[in-house]
PDB file of N, CA, C and O in Angstrom:
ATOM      1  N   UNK A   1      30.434 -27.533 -52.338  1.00  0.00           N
ATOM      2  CA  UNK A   1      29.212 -26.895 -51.828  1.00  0.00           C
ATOM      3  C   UNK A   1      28.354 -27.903 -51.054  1.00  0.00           C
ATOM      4  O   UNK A   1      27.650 -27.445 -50.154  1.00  0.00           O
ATOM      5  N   UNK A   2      28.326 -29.312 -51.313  1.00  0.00           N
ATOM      6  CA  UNK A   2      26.966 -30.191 -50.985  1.00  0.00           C
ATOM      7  C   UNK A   2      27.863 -29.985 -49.424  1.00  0.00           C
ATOM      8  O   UNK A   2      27.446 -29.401 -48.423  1.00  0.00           O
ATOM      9  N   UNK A   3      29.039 -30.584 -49.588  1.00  0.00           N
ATOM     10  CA  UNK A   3      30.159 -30.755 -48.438  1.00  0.00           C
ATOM     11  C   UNK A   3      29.662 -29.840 -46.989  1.00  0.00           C
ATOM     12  O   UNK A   3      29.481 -30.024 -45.785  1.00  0.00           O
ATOM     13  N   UNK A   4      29.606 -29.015 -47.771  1.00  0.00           N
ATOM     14  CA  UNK A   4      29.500 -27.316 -46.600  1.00  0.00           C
ATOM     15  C   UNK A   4      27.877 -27.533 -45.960  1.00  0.00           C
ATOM     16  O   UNK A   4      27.718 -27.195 -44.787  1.00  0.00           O
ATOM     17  N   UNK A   5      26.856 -28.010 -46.612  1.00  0.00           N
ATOM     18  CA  UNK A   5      25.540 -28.147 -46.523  1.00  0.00           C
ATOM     19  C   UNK A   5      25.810 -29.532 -45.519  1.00  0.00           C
ATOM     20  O   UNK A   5      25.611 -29.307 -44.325  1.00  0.00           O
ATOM     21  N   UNK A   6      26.117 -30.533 -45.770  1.00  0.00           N
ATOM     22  CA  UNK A   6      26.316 -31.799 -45.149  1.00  0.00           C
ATOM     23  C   UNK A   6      27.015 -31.901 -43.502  1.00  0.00           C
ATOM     24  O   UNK A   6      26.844 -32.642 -42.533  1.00  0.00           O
ATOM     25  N   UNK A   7      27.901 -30.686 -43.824  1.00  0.00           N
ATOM     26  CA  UNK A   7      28.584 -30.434 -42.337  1.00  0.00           C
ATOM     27  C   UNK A   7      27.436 -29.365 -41.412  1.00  0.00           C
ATOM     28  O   UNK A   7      26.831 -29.747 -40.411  1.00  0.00           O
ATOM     29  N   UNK A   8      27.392 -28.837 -41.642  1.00  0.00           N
ATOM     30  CA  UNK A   8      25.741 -27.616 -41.390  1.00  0.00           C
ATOM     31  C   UNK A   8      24.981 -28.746 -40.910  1.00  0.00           C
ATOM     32  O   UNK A   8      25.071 -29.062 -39.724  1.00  0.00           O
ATOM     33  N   UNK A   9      24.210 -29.416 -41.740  1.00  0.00           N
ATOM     34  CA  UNK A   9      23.038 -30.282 -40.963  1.00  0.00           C
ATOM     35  C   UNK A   9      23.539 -31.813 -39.652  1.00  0.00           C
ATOM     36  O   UNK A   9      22.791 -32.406 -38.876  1.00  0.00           O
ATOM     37  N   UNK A  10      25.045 -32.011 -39.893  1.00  0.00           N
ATOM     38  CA  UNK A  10      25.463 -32.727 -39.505  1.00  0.00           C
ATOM     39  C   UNK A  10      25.931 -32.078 -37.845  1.00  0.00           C
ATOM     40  O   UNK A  10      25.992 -32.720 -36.797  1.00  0.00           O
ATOM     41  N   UNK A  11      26.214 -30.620 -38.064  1.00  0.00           N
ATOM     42  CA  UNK A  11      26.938 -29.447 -36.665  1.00  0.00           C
ATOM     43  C   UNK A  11      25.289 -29.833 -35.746  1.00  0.00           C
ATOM     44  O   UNK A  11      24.973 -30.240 -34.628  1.00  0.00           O
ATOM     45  N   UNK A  12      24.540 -29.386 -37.092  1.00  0.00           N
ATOM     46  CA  UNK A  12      22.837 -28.783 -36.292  1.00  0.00           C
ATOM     47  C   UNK A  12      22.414 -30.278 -35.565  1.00  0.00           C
ATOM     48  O   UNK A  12      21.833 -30.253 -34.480  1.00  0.00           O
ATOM     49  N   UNK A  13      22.609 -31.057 -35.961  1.00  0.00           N
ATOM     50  CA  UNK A  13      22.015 -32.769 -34.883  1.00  0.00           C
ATOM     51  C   UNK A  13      23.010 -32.940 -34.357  1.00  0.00           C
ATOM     52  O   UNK A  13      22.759 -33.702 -33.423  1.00  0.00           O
ATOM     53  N   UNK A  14      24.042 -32.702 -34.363  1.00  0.00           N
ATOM     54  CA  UNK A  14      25.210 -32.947 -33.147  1.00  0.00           C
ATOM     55  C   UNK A  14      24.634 -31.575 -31.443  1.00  0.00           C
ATOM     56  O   UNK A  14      24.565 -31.736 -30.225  1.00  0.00           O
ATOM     57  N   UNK A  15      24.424 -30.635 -32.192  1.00  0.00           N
ATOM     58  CA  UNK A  15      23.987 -29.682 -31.148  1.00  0.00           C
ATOM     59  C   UNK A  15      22.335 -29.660 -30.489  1.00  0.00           C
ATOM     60  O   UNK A  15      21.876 -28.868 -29.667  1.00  0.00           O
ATOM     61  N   UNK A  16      21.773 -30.613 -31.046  1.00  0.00           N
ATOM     62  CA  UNK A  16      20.183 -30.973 -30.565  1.00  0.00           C
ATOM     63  C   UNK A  16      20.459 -32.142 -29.649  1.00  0.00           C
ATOM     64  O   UNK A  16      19.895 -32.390 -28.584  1.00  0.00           O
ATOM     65  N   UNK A  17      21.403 -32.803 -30.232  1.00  0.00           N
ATOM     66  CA  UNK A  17      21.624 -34.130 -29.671  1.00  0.00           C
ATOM     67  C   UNK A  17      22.103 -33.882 -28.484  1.00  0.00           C
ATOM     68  O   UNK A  17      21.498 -34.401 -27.546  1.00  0.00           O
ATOM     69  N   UNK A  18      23.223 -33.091 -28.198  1.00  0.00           N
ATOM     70  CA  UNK A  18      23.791 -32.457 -26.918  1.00  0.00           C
ATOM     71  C   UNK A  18      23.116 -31.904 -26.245  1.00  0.00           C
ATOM     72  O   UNK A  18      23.409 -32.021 -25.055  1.00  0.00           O
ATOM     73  N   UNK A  19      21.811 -30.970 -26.592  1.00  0.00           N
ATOM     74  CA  UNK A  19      20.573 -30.013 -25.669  1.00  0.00           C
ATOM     75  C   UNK A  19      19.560 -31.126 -24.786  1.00  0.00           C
ATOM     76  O   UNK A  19      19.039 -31.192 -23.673  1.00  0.00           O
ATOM     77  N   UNK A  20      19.666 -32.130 -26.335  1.00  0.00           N
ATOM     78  CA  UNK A  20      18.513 -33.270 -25.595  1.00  0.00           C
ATOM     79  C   UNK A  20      19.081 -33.764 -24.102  1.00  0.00           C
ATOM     80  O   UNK A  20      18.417 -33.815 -23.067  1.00  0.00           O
ATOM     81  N   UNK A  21      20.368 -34.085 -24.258  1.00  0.00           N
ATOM     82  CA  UNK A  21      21.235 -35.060 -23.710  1.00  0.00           C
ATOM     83  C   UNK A  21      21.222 -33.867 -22.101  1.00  0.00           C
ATOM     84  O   UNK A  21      21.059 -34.156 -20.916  1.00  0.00           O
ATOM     85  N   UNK A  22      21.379 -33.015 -22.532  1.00  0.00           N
ATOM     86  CA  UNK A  22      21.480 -31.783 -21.173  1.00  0.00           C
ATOM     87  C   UNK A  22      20.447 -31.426 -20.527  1.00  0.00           C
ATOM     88  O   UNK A  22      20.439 -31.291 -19.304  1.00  0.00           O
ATOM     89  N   UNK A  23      19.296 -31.202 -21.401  1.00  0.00           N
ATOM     90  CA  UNK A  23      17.196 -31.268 -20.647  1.00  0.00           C
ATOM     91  C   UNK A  23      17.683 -32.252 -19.696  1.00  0.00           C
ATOM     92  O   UNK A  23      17.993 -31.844 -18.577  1.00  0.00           O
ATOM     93  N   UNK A  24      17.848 -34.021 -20.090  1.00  0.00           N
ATOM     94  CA  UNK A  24      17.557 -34.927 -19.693  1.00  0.00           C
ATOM     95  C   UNK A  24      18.511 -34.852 -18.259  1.00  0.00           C
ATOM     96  O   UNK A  24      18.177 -35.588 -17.331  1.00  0.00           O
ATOM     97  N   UNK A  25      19.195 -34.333 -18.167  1.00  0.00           N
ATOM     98  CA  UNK A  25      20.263 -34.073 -17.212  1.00  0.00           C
ATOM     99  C   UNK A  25      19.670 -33.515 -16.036  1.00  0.00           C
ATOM    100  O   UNK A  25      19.514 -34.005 -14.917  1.00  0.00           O
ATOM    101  N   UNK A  26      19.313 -32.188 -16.592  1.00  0.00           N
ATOM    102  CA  UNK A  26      18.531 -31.369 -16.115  1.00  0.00           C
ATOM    103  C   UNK A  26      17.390 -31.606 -15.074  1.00  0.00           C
ATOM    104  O   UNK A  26      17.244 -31.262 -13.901  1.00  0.00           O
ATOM    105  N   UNK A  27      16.530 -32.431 -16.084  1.00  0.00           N
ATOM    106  CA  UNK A  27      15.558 -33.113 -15.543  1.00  0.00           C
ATOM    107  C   UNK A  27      15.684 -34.293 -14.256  1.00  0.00           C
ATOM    108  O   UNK A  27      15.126 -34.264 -13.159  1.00  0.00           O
ATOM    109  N   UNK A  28      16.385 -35.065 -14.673  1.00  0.00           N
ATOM    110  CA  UNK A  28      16.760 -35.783 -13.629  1.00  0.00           C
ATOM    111  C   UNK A  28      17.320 -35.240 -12.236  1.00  0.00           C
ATOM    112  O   UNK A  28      17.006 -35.714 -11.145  1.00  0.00           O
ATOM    113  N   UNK A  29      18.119 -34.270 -12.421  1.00  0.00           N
ATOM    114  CA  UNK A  29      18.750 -33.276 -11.170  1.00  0.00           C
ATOM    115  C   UNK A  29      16.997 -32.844 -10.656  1.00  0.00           C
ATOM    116  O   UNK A  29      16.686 -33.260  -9.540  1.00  0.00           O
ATOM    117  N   UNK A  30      16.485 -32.467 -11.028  1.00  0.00           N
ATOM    118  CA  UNK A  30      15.298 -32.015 -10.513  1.00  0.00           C
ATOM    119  C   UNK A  30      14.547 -32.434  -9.714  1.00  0.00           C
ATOM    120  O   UNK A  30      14.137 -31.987  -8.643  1.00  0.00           O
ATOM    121  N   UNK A  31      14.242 -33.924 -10.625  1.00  0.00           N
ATOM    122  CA  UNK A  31      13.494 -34.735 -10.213  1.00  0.00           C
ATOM    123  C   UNK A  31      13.991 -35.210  -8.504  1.00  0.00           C
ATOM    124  O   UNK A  31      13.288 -35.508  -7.538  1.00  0.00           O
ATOM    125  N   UNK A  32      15.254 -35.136  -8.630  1.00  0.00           N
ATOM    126  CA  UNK A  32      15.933 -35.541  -7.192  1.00  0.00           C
ATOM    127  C   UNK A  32      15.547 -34.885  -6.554  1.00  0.00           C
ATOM    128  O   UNK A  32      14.953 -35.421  -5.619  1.00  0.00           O
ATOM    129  N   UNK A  33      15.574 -33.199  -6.546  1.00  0.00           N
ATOM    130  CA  UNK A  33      15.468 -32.195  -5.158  1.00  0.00           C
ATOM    131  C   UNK A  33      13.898 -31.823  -5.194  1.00  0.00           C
ATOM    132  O   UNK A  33      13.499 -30.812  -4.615  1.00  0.00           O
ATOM    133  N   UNK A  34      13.141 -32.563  -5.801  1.00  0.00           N
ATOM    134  CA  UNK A  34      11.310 -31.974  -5.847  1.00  0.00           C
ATOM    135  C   UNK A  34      10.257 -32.877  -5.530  1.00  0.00           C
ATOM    136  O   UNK A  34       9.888 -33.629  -6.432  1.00  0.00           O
ATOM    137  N   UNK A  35       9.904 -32.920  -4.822  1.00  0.00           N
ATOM    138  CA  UNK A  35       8.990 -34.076  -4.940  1.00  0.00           C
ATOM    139  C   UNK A  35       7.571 -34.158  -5.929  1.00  0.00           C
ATOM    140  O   UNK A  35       6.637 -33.371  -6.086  1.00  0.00           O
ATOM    141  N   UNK A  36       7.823 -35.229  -6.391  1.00  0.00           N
ATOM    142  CA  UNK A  36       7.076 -35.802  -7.822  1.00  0.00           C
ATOM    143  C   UNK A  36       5.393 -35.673  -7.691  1.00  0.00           C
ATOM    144  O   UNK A  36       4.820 -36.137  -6.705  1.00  0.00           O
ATOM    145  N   UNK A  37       4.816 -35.143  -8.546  1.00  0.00           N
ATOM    146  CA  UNK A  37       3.241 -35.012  -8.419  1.00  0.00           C
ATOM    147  C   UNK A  37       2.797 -33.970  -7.305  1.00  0.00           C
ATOM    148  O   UNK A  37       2.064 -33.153  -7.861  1.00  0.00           O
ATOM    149  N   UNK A  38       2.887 -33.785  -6.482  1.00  0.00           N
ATOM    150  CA  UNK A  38       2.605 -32.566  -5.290  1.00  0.00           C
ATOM    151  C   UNK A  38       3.136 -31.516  -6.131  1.00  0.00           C
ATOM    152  O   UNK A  38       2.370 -30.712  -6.664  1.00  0.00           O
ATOM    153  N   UNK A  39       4.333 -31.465  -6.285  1.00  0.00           N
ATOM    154  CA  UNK A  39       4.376 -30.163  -7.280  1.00  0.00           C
ATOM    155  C   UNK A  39       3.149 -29.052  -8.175  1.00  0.00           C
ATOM    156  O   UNK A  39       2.727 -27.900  -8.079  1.00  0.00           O
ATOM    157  N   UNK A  40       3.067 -29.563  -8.543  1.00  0.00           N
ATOM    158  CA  UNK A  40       1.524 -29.395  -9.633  1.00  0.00           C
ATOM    159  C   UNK A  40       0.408 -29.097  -8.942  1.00  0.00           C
ATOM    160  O   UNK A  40      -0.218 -28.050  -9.109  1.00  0.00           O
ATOM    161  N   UNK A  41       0.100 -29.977  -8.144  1.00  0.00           N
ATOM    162  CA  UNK A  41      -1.550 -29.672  -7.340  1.00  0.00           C
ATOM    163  C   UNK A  41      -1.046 -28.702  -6.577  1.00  0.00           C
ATOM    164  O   UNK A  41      -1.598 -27.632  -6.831  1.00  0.00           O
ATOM    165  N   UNK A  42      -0.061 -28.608  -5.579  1.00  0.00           N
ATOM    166  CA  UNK A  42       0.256 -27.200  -4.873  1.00  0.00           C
ATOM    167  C   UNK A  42       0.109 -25.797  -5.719  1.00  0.00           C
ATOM    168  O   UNK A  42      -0.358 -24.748  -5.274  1.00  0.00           O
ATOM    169  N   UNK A  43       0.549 -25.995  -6.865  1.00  0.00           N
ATOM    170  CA  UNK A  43       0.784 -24.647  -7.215  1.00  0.00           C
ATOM    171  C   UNK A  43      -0.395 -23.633  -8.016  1.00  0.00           C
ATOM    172  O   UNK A  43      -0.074 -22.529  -8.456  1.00  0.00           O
ATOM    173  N   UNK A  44      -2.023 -24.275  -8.145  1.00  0.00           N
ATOM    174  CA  UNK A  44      -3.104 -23.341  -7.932  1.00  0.00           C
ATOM    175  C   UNK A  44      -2.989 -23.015  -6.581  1.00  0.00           C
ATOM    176  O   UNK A  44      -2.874 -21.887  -6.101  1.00  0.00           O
ATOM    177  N   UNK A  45      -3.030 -24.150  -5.969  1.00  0.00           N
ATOM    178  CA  UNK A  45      -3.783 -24.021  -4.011  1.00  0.00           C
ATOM    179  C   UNK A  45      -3.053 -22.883  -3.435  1.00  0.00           C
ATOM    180  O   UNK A  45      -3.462 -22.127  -2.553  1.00  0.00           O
ATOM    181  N   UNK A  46      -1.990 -22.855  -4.004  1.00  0.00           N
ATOM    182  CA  UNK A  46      -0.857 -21.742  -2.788  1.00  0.00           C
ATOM    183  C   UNK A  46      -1.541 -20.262  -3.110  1.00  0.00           C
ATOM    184  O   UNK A  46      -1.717 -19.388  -2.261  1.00  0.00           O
ATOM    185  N   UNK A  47      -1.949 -20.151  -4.759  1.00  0.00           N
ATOM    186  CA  UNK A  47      -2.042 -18.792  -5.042  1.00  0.00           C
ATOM    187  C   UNK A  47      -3.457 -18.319  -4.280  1.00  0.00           C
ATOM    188  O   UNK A  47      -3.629 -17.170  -3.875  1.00  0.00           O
ATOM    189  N   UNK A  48      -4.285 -19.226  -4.173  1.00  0.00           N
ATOM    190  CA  UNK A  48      -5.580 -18.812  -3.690  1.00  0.00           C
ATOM    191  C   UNK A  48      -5.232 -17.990  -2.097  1.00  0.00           C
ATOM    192  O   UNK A  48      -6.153 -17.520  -1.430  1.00  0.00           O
TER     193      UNK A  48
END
């Protein structure tokens, strides 16, 4: 039983660890095609 519990919490940080690892991926791809800081201040100004 502990066994079955130990593999469970051990599956669950193997699969956070992989999401983290994929955001960060993510993020970086982004960061390439956007330009950094303008982002943000544009996006009240446009709606006005």
């Amino acid at each position: 039983m502990v066994i079955i519990i130990e593999t469970e919490r051990w599956l669950i940080i193997m699969i956070n660890e992989k999401k983290k690892r994929v955001l960060e991926e993510i993020r970086k791809e982004n960061e390439k095609y956007s330009f950094p800081k303008k982002k943000k201040d544009n996006i009240g100004k446009n709606k006005k």
